[in-house]
Backbone bond lengths (Angstrom), bond angles and torsions (degrees), N, CA, C in turn:
res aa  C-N    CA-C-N  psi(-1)  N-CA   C-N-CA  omega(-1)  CA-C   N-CA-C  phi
1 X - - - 1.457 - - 1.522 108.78 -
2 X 1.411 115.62 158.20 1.531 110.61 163.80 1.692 125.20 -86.94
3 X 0.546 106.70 156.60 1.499 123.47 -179.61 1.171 117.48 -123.42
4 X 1.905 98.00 116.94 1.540 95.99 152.36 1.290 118.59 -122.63
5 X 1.713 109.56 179.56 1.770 96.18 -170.70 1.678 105.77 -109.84
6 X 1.488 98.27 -166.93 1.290 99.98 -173.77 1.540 134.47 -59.84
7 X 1.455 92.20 -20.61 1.376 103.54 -173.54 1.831 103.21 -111.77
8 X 1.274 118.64 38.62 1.521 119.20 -176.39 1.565 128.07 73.76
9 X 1.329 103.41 8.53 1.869 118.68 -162.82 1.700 96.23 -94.88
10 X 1.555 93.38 111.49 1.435 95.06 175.03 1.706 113.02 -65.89
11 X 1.252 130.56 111.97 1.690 149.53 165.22 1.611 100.02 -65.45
12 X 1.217 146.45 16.14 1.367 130.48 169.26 1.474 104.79 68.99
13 X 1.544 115.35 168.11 1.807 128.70 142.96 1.169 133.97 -56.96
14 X 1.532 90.97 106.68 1.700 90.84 -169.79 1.641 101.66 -144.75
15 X 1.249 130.26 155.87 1.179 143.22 -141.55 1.727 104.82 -82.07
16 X 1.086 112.29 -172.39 1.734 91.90 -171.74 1.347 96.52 -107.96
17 X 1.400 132.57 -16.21 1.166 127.04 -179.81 1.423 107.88 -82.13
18 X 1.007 117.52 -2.80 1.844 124.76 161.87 1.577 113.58 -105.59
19 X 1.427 113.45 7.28 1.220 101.43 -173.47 1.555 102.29 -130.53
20 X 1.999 110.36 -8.03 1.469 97.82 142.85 1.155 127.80 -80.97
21 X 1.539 105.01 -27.63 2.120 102.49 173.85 1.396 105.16 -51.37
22 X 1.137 123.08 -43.36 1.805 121.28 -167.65 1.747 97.79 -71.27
23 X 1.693 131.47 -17.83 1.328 112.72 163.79 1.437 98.75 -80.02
24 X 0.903 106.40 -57.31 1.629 107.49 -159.14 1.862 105.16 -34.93
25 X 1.016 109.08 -73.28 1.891 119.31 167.39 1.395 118.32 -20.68
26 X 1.440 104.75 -39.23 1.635 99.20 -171.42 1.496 103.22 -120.93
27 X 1.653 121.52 10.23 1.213 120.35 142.08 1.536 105.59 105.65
28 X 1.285 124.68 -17.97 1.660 147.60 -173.43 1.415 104.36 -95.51
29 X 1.539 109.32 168.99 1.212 107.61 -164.37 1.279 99.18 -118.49
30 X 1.464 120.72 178.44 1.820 121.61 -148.99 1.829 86.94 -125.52
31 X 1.333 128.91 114.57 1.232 148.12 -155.29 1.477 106.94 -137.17
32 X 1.576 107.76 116.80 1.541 121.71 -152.03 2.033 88.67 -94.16
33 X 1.266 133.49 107.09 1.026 133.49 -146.28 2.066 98.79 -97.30
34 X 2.010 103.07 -50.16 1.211 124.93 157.70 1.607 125.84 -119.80
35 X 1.217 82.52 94.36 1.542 92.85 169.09 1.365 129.55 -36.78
36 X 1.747 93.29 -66.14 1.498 110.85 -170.69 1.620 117.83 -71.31
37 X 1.696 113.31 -1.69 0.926 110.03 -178.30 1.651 116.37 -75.62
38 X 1.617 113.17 -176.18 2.026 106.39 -168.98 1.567 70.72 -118.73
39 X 1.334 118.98 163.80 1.333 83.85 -79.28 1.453 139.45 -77.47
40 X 1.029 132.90 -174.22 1.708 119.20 -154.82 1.939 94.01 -70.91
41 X 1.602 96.63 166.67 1.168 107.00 -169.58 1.995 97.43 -109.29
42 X 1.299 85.40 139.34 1.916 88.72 178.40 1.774 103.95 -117.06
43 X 0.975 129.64 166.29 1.634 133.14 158.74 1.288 106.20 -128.47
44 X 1.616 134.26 -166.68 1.271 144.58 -167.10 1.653 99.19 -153.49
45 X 1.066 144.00 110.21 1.306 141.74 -147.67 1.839 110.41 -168.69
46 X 1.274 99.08 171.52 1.696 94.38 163.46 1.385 109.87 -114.63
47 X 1.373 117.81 98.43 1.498 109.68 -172.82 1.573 116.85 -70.48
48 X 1.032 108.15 3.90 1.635 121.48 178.51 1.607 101.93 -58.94
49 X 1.608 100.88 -61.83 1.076 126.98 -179.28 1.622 131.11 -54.24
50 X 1.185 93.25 -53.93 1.616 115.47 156.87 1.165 106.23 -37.46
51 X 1.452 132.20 -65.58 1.381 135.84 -158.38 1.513 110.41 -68.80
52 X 1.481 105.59 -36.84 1.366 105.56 -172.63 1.682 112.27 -76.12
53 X 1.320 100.87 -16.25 1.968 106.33 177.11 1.254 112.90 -89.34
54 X 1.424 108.28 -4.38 1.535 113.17 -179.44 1.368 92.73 -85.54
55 X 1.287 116.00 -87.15 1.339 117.28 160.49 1.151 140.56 27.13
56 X 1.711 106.35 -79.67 0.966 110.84 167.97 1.771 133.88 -94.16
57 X 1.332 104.94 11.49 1.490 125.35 163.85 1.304 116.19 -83.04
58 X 1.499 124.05 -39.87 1.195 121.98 168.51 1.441 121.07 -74.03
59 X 1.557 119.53 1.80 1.465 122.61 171.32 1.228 118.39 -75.88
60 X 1.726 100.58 -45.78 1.221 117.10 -165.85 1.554 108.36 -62.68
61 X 1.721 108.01 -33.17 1.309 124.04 176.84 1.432 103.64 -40.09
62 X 1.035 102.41 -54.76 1.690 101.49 -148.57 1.899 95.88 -94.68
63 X 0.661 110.29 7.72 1.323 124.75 178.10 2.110 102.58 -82.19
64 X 1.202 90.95 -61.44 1.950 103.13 167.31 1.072 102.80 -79.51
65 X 1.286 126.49 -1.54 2.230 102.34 175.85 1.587 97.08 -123.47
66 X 1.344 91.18 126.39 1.444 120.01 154.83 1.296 122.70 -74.82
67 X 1.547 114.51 120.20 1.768 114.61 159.64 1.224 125.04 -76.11
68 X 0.787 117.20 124.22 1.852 139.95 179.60 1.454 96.02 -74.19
69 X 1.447 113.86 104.48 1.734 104.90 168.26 1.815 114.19 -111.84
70 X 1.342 114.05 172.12 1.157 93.22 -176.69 1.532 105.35 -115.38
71 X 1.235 129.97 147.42 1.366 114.66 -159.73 1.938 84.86 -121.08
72 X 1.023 115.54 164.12 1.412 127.24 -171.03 1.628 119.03 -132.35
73 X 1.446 122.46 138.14 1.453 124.47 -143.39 1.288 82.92 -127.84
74 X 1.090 147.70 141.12 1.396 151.42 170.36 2.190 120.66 -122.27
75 X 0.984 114.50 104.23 1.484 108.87 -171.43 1.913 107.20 -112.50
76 X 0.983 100.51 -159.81 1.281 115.72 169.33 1.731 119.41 -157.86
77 X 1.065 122.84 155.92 1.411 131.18 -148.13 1.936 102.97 -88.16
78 X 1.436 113.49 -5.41 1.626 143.97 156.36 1.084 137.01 -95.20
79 X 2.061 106.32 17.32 1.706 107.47 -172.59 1.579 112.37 -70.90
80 X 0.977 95.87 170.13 1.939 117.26 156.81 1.111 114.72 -83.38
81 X 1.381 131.21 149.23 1.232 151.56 111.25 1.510 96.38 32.26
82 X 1.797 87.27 -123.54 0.884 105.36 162.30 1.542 142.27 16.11
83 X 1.803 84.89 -89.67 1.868 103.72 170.21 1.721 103.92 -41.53
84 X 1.664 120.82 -51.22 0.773 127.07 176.73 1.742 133.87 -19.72
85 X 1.705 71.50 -61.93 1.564 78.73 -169.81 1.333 105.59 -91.35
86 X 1.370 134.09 -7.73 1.635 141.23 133.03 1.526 117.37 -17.10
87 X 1.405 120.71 -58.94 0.703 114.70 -179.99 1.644 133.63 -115.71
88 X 1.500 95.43 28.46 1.508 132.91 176.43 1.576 105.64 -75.70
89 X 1.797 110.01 -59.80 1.857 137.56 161.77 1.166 85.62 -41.94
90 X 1.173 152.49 -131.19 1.192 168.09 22.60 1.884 69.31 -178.35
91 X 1.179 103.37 -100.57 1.814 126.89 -152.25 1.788 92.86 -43.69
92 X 1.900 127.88 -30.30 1.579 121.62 -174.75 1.802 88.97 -81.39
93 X 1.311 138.03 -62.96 1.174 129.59 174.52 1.857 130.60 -32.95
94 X 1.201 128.60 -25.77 1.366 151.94 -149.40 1.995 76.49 -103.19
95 X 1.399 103.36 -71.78 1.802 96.36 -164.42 1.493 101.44 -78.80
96 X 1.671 119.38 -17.45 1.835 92.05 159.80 1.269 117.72 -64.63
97 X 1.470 142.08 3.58 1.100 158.21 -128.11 1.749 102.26 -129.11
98 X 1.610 103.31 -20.86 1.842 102.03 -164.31 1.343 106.16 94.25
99 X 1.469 126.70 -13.55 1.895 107.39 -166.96 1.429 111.45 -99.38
100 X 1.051 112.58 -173.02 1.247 131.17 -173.95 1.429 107.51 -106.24
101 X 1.426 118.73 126.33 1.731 125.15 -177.44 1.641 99.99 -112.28
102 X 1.721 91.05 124.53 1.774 89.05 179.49 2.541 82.79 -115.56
103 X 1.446 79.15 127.42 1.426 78.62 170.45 1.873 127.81 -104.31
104 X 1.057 108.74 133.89 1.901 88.90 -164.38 1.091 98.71 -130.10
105 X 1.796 126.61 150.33 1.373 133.97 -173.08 1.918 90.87 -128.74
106 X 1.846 99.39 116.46 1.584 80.98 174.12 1.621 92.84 -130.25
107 X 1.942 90.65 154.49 1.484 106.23 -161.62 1.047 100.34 -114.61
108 X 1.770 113.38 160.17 1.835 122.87 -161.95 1.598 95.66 -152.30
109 X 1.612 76.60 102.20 1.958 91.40 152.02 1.584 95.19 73.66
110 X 1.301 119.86 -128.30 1.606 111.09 -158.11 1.609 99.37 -73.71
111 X 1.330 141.30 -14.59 1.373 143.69 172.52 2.020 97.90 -40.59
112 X 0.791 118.76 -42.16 1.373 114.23 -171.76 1.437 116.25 -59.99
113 X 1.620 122.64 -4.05 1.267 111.99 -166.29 1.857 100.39 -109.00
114 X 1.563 96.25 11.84 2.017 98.56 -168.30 1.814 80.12 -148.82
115 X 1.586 105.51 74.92 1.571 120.96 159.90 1.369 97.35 -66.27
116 X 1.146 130.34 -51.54 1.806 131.81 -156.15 1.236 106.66 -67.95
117 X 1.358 130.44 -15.22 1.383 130.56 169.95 1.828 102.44 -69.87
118 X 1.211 129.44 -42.82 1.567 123.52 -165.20 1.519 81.60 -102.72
119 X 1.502 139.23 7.48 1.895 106.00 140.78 1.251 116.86 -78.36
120 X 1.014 105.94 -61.18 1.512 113.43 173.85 1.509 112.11 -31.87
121 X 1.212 124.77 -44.58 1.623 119.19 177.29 1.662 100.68 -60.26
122 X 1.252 106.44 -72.73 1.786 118.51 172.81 1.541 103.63 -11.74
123 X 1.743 104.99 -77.55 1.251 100.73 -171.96 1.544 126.51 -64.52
124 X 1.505 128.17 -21.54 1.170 120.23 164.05 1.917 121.90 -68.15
125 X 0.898 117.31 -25.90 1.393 143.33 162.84 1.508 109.45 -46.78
126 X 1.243 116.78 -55.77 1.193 130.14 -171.32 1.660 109.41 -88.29
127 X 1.110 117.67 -11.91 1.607 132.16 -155.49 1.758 85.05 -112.47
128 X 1.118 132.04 -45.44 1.427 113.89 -179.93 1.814 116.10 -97.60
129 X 1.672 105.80 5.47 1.328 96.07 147.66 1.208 115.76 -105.89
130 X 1.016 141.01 46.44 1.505 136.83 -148.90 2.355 96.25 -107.03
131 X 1.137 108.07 -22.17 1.941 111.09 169.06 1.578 103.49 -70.69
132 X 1.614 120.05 -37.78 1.371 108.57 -166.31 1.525 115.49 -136.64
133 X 1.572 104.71 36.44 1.597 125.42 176.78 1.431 104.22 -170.64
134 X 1.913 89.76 146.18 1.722 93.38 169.64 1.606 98.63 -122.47
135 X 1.003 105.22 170.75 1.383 120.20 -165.85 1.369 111.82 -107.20
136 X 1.591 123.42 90.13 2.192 154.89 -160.98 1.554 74.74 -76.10
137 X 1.549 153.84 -38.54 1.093 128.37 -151.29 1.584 101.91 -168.76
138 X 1.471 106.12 133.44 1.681 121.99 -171.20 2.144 81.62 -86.77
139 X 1.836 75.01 141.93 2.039 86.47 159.10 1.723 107.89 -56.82
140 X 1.475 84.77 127.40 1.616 106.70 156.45 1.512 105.62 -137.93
141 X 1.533 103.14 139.97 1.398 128.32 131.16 1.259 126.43 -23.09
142 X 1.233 126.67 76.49 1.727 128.01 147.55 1.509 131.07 -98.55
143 X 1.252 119.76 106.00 1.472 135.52 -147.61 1.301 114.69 17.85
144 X 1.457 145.08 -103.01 1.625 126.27 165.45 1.295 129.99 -70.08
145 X 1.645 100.99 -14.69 1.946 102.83 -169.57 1.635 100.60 -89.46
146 X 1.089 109.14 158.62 1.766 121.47 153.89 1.367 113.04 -126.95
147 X 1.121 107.34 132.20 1.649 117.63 -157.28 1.921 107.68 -129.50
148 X 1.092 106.69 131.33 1.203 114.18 167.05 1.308 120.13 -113.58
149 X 1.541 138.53 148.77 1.759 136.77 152.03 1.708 118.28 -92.18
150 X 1.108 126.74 126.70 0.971 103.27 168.51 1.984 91.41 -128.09
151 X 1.567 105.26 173.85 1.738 111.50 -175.62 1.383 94.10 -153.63
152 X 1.710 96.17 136.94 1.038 98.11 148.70 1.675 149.24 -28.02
153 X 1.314 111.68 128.99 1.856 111.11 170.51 1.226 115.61 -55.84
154 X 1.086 146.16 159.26 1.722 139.83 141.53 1.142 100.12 -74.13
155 X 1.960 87.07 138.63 1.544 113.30 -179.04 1.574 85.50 -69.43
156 X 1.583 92.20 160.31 1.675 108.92 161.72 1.900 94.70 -143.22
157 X 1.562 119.92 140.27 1.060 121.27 -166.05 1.595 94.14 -68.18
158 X 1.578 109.23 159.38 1.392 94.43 177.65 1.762 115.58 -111.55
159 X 1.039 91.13 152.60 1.725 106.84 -176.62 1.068 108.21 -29.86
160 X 1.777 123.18 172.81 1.288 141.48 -152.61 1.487 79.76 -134.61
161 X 1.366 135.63 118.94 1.586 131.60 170.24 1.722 110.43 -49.44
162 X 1.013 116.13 156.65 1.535 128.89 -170.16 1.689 77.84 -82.70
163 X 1.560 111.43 129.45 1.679 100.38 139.22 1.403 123.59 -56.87
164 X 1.119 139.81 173.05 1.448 175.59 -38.75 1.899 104.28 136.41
165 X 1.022 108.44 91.92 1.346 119.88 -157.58 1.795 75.44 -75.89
166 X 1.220 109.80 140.10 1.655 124.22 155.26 1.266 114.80 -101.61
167 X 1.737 80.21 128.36 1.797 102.33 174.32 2.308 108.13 -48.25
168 X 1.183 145.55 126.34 1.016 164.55 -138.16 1.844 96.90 -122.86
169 X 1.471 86.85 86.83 1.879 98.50 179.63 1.534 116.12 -47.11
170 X 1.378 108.62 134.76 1.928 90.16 179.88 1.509 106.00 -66.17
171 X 1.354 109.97 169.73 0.997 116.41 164.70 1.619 112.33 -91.36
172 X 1.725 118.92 138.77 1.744 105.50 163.04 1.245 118.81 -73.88
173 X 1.413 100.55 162.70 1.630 105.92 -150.89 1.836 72.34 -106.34
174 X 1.487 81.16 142.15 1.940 112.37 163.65 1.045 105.08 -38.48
175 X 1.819 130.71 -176.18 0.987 144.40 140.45 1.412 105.47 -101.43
176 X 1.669 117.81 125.24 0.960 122.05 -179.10 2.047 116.27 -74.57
177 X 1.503 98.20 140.46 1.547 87.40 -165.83 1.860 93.18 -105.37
178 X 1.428 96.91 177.54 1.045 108.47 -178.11 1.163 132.27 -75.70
179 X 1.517 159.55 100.60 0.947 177.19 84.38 2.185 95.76 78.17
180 X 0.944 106.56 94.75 1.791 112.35 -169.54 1.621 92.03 -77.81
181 X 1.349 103.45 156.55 1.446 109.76 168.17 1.307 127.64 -59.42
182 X 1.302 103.56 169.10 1.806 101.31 -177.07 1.619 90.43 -99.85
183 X 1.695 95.81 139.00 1.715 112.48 177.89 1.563 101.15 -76.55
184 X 0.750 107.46 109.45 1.867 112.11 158.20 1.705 108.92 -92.12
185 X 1.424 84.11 124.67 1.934 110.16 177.14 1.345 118.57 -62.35
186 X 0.891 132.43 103.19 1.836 125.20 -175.97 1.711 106.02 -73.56
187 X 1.227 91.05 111.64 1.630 106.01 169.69 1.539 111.56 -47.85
188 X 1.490 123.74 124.63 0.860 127.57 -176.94 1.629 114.89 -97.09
189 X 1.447 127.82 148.27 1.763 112.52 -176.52 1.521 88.25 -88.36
190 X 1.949 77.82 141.49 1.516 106.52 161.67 1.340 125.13 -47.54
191 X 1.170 127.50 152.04 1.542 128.99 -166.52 1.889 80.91 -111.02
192 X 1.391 117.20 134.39 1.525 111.77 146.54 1.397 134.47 -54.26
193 X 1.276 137.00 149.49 1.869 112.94 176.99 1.207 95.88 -80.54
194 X 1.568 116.15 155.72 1.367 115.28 171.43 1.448 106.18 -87.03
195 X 1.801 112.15 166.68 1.471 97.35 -176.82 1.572 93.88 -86.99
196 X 1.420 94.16 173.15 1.575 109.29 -172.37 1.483 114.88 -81.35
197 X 1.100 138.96 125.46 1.595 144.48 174.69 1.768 86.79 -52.72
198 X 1.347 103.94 151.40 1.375 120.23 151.60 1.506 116.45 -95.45
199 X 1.435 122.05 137.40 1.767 115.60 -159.63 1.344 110.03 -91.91
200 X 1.646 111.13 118.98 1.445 105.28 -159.50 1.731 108.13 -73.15
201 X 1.244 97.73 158.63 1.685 119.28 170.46 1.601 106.85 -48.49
202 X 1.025 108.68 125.26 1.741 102.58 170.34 1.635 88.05 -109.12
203 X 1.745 111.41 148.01 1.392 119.15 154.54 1.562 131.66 -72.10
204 X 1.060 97.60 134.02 2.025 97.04 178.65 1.508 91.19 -64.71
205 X 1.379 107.57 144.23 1.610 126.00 149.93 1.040 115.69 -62.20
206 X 1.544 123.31 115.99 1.001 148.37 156.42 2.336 114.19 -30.38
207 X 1.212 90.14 115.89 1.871 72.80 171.88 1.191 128.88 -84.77
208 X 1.246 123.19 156.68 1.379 138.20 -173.89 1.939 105.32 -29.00
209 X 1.472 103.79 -65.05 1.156 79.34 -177.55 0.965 152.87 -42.26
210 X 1.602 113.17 -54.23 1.705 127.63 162.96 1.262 96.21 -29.49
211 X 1.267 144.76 -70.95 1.359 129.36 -130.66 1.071 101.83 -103.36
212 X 1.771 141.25 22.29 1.068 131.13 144.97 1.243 120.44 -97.90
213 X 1.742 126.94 6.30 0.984 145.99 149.52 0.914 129.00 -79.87
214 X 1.523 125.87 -17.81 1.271 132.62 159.69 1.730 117.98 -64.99
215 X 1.499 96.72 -41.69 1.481 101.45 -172.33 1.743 119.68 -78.15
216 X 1.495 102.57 1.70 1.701 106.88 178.99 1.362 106.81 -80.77
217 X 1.484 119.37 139.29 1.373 107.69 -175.76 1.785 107.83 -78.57
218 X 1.269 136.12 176.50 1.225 147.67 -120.50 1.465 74.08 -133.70
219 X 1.981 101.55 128.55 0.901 106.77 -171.97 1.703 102.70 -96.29
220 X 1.574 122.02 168.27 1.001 128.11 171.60 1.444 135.72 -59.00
221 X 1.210 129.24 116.97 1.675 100.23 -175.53 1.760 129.36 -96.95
222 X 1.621 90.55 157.03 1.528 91.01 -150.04 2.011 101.58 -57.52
223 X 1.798 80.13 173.22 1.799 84.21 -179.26 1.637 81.92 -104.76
224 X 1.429 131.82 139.45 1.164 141.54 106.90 1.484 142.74 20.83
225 X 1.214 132.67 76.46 1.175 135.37 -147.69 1.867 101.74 -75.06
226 X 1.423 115.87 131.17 1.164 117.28 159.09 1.378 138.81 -53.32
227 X 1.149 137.58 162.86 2.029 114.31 -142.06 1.659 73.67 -128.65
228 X 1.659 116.63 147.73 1.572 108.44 -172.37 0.878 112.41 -89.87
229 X 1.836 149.95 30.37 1.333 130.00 136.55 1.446 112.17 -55.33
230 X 1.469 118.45 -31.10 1.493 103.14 175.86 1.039 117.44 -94.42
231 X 0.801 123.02 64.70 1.666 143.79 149.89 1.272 125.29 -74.35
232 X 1.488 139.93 124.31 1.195 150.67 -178.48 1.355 99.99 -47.06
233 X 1.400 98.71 144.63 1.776 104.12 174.01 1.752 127.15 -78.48
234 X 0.936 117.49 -1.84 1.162 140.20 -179.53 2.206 119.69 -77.68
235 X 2.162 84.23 -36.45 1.219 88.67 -161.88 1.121 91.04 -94.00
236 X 1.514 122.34 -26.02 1.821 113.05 169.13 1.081 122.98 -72.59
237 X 1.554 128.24 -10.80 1.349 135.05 171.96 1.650 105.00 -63.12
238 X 1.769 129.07 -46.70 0.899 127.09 -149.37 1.903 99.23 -94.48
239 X 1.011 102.41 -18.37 1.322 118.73 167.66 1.486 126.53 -63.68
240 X 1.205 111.84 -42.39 1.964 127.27 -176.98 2.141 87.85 -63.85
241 X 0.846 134.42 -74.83 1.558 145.19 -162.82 1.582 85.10 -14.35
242 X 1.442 96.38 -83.78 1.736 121.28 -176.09 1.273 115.31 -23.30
243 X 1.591 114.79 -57.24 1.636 121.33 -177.97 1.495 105.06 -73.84
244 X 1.375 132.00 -3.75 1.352 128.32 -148.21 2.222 77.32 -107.02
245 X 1.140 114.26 -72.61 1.267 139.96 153.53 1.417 95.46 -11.48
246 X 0.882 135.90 -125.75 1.302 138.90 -178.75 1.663 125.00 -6.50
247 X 1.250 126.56 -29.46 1.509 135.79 -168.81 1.595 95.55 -101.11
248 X 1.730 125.75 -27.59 1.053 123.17 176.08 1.880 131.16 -66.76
C-alpha cells in the first residue's frame, strides 16, 4: 500500500505490517483514505479528530444554506374576491420569504367543462405577483388540478440615488487692467579690468641670534707677533751666558 504521513509526506510503498508499526510509533491510527486505488492509499492520522472537523464543517454548512420549500395555494374555479385576495397575502408573503409558490385550481364534477375560468384565476394571480416573482411554470391541466410555479426574483441591493448635479454659478469677470509699460534696463558702462598688482616679496625674520651678533661691538684685530731673529741685540746678548752655562 502507499503511505502517507501525518503531516502530508508521501513515505513510499510499503507493506501494511510496516505501515501499522509507523501508526503504532507515532500513536495515530492507519486510515485507508483510497481503497480502490492500485495500490490502495493509507494515511496515519487521528481519525477521532478528523471526524470531529468533519462534523463540525458540515454544521456550519448548513448553517449558510437555506432550504427552498415549496409551499402550496389551493383555490377553486368559484372563489371570492375577497378569498382571493386572502390568498393573494398569503402566496406575495411565502416568496418574500425565499420559497417557492406552487398555485392549484381543483375542479368537481360539472367544473370540468369551464377549465378557462381556473386560467384566468392562475393568470391574474401570477399578473399581480409579477414585481416580486417569475413564473418556473405556465398553468397546465393535470387530470382535475391546474397548477402553476411561480419563484422568487433575486434580490439585487438597491441603488444609492444619483445626487442632484448643481447648476455651477458663473464666475464675475475681473476688471481688465491696463497693459503697464515695458521696463527697459539702462545699460550700464563697462568698468575696464584693472591690471593685476604683482604680490610683493615679504622678508623672513631674521632670528634672534644674528641680531645679537650684530649688536656686539667689533672686536679689535690682533697685532702680529714678531718672529725672534728680530730681537734686540741686547736681549740675545743676555741670553748666550745661560746657553753657554748649561752645556758646561
Amino acid at each position: 500500500m502507499r503511505l502517507i504521513g501525518e503531516d502530508g509526506e508521501q513515505l513510499g510503498i510499503v507493506s501494511s505490517q510496516e505501515a501499522f508499526a509507523a501508526a503504532e510509533e507515532a500513536g495515530l491510527d492507519l486510515v485507508k483514505i483510497a481503497p480502490n486505488a492500485v495500490p490502495p492509499v493509507c494515511r496515519i492520522m487521528d481519525y477521532g479528530k478528523f471526524r470531529f472537523e468533519q462534523a463540525k464543517k458540515e454544521k456550519e454548512a448548513k448553517k449558510n444554506q437555506r432550504v427552498i420549500e415549496i409551499k402550496e395555494i389551493r383555490m377553486g374555479p368559484s372563489i371570492g374576491d375577497n378569498d382571493f385576495n386572502t390568498k393573494l397575502k398569503n402566496g406575495m408573503k411565502f416568496l418574500a420569504d425565499g420559497d417557492r409558490v406552487k398555485v392549484s385550481v381543483r375542479f368537481r364534477g360539472r367544473e370540468m367543462a369551464h377549465t378557462e375560468i381556473g386560467k384566468e384565476l392562475l393568470d391574474n394571480f401570477a399578473a399581480a405577483c409579477s414585481e416580486i416573482a417569475n413564473v418556473d411554470k405556465e398553468a397546465k391541466l393535470e387530470g382535475r388540478n391546474m397548477s402553476m410555479f411561480l419563484s422568487p426574483k433575486p434580490t439585487t441591493p438597491p441603488k444609492k440615488p444619483a445626487k442632484p448635479k448643481q447648476p455651477k454659478e458663473p464666475k464675475p469677470e475681473e476688471p481688465k487692467r491696463e497693459a503697464e509699460p515695458e521696463h527697459v534696463e539702462e545699460q550700464l558702462p563697462v568698468e575696464e579690468p584693472k591690471p593685476v598688482e604683482e604680490p610683493k616679496t615679504v622678508e623672513e625674520p631674521k632670528p634672534v641670534e644674528t641680531l645679537a651678533e650684530e649688536a656686539k661691538p667689533a672686536k679689535k684685530p690682533r697685532q702680529p707677533r714678531k718672529p725672534k731673529a728680530e730681537q734686540s741685540a741686547p736681549e740675545a746678548v743676555e741670553a748666550a751666558p745661560e746657553i753657554t752655562e748649561s752645556v758646561d
